[in-house]
Each structure stands twice: as structure tokens, then as C-alpha cells.
N, CA, C and O atoms as CSV, one atom per row, in Angstrom:
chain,resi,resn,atom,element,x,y,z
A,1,UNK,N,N,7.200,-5.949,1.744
A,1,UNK,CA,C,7.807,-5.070,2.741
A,1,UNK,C,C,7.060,-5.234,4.059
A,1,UNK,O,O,5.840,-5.087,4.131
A,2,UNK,N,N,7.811,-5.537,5.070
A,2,UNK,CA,C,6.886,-5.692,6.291
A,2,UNK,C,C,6.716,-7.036,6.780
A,2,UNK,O,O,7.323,-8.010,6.336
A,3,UNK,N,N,5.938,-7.052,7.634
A,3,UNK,CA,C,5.643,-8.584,8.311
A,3,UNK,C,C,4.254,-8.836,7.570
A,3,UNK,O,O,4.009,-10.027,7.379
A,4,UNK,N,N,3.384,-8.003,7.157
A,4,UNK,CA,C,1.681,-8.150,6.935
A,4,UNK,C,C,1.710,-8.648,4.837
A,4,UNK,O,O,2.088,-8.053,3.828
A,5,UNK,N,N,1.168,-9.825,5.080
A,5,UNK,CA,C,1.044,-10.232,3.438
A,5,UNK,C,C,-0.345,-9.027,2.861
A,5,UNK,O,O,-1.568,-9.168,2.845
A,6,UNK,N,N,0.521,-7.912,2.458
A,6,UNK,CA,C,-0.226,-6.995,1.810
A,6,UNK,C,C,-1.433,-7.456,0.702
A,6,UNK,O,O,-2.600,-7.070,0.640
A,7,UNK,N,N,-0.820,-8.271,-0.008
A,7,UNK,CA,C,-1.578,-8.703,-1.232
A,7,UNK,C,C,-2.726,-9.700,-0.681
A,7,UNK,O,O,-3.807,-9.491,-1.231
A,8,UNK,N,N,-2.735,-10.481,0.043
A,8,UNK,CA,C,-3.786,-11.849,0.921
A,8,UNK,C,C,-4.876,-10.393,1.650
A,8,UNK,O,O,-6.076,-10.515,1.406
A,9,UNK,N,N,-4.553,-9.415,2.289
A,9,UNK,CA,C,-4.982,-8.733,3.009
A,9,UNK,C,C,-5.470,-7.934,2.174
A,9,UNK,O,O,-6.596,-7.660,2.589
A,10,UNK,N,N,-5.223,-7.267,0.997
A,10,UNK,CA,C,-6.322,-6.134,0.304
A,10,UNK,C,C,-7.101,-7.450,-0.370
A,10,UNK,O,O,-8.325,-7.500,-0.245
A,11,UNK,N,N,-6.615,-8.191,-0.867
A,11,UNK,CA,C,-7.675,-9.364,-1.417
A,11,UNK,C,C,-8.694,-9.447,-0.647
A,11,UNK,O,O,-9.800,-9.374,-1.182
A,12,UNK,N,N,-8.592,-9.651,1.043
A,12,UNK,CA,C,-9.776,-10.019,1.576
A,12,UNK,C,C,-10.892,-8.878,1.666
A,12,UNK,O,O,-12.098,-8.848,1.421
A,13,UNK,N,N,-9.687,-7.692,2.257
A,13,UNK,CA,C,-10.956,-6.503,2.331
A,13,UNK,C,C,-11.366,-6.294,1.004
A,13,UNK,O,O,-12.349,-5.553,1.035
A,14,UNK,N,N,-10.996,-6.678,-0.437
A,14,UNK,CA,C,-12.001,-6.438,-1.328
A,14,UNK,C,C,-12.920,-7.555,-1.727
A,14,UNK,O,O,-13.719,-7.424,-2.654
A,15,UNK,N,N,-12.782,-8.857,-0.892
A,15,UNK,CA,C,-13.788,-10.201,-0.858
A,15,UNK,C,C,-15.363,-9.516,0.151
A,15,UNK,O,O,-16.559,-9.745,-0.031
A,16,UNK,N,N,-14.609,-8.575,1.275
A,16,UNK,CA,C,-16.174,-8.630,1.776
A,16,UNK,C,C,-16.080,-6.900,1.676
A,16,UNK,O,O,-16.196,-6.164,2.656
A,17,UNK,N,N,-15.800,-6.349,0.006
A,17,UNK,CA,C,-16.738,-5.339,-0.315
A,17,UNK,C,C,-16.174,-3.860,0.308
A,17,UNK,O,O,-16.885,-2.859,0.224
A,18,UNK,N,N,-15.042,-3.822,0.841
A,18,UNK,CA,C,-14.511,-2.756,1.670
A,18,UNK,C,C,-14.178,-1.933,0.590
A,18,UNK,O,O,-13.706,-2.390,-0.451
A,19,UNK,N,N,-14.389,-0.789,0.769
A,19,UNK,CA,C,-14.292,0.455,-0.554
A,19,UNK,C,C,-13.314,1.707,0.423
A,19,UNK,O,O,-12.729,2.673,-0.067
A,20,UNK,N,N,-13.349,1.468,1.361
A,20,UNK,CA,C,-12.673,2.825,2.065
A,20,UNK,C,C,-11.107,3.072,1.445
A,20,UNK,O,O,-10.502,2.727,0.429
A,21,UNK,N,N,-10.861,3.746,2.468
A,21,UNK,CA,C,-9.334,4.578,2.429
A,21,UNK,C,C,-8.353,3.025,2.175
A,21,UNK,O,O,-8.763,1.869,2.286
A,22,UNK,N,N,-7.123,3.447,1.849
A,22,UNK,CA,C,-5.554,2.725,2.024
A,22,UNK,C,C,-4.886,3.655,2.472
A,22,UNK,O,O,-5.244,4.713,1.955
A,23,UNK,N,N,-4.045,3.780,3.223
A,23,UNK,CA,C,-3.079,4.499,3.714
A,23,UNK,C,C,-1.711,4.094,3.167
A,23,UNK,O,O,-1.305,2.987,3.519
A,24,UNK,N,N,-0.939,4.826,2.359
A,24,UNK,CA,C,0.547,4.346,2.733
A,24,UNK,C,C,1.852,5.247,3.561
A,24,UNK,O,O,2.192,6.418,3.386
A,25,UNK,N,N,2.386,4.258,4.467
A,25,UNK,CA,C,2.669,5.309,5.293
A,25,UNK,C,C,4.502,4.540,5.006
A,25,UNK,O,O,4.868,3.548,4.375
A,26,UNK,N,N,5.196,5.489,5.747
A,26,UNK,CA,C,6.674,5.289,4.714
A,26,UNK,C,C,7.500,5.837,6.140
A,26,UNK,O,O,7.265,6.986,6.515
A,27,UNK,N,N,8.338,5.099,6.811
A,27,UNK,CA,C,8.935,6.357,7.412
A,27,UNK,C,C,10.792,6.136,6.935
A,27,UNK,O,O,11.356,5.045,7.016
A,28,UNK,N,N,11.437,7.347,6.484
A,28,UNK,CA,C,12.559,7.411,5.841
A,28,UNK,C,C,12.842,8.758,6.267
A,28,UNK,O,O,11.972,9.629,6.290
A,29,UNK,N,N,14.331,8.993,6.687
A,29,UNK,CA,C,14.361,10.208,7.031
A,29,UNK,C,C,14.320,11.686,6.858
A,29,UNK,O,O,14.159,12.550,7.720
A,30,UNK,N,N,14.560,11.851,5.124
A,30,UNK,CA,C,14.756,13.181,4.662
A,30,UNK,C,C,12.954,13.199,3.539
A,30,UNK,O,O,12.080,12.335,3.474
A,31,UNK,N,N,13.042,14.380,2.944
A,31,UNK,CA,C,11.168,14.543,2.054
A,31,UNK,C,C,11.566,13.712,0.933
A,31,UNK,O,O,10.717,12.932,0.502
A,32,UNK,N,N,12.720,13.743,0.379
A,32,UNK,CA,C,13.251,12.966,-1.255
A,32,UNK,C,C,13.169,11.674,-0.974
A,32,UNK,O,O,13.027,10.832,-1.860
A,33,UNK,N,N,13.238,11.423,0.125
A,33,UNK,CA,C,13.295,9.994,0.699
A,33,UNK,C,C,11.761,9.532,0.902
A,33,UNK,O,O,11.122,8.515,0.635
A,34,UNK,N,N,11.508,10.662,1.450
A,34,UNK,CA,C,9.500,10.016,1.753
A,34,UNK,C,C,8.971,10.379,0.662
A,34,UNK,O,O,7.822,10.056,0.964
A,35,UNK,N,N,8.859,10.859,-0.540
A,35,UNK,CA,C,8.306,11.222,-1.760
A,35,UNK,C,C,8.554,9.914,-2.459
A,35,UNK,O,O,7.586,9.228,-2.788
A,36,UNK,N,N,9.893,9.486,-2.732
A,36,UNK,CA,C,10.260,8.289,-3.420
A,36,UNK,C,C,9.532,6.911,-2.975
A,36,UNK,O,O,8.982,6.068,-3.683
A,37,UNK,N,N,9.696,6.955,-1.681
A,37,UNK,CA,C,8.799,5.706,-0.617
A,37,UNK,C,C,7.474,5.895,-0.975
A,37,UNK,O,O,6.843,5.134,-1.708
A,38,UNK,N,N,7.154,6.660,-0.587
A,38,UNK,CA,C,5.451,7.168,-0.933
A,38,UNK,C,C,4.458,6.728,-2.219
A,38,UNK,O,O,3.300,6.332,-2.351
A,39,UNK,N,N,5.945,7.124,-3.342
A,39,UNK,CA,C,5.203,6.514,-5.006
A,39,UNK,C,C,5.809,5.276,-5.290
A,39,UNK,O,O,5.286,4.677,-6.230
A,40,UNK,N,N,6.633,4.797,-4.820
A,40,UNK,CA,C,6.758,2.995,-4.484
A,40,UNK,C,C,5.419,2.320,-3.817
A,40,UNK,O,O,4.703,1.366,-4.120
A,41,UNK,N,N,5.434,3.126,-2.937
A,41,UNK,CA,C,4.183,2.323,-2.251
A,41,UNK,C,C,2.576,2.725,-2.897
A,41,UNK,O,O,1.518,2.194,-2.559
A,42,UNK,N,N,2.753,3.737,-3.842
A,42,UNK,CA,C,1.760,4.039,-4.338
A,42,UNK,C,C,1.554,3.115,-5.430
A,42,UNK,O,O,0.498,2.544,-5.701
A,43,UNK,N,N,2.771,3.012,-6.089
A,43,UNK,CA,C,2.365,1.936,-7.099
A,43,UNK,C,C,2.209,0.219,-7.020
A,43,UNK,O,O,1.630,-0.480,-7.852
A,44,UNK,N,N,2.972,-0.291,-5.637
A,44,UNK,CA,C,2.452,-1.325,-5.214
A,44,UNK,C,C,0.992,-1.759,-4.330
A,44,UNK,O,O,0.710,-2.827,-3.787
A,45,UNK,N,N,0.261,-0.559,-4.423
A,45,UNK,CA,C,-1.078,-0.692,-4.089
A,45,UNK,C,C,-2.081,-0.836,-5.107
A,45,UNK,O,O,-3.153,-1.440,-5.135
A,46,UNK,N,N,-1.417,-0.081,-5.991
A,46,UNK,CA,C,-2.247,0.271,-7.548
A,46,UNK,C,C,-2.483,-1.439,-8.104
A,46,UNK,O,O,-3.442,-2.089,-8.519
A,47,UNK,N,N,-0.997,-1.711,-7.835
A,47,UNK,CA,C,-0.637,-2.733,-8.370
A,47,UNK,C,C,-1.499,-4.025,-7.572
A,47,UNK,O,O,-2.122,-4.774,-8.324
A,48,UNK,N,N,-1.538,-4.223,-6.534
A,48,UNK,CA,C,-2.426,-5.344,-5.557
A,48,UNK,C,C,-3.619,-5.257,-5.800
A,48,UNK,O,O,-4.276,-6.297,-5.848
A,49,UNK,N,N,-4.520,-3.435,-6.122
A,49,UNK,CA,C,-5.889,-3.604,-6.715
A,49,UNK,C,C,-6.389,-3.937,-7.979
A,49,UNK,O,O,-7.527,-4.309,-8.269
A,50,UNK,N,N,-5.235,-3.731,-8.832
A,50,UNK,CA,C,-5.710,-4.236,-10.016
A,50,UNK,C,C,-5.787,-5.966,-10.105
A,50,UNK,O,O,-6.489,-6.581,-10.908
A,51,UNK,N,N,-5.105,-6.429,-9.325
A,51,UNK,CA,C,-4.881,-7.839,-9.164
A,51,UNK,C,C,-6.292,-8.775,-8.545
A,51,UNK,O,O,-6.199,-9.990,-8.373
């Protein structure tokens, strides 16, 4: 999703050791809409760190 290769990019910040925050940010217009976006994107992060 996006222009930014998510997966190349948490790879690197976890090559030099970065432990901070991820943000996922979603914009969709109604809350059912940003709740749903939100745990999509929650689980494709889950998913890139376990990787």
C-alpha cells in the first residue's frame, strides 16, 4: 500500500537496532472504516516484524 517498500524499510530500521514506535496511520472516511484500516495495518506490521 503506498509508494514506500514497507517491508525493505522496517527490515532496515531493525538492521541498525531501531526499537522505537511504528505508527499506522489510515485515512478513510467514517470510524468502521478507520477501525477496519487500522487492524489491516496492524496486522501487516505484525506481519513484516515477524519476518
Amino acid at each position: 500500500d503506498g509508494e514506500v517498500d514497507i517491508r525493505r524499510f522496517i527490515k532496515a530500521l531493525k538492521s541498525v537496532g531501531y526499537q522505537g514506535p511504528l505508527v499506522v496511520e489510515r485515512e478513510v472516511g467514517d470510524q468502521a472504516g478507520r477501525l477496519r484500516e487500522v487492524a489491516r495495518g496492524l496486522d501487516f506490521l505484525r506481519e513484516c516484524l515477524a519476518g
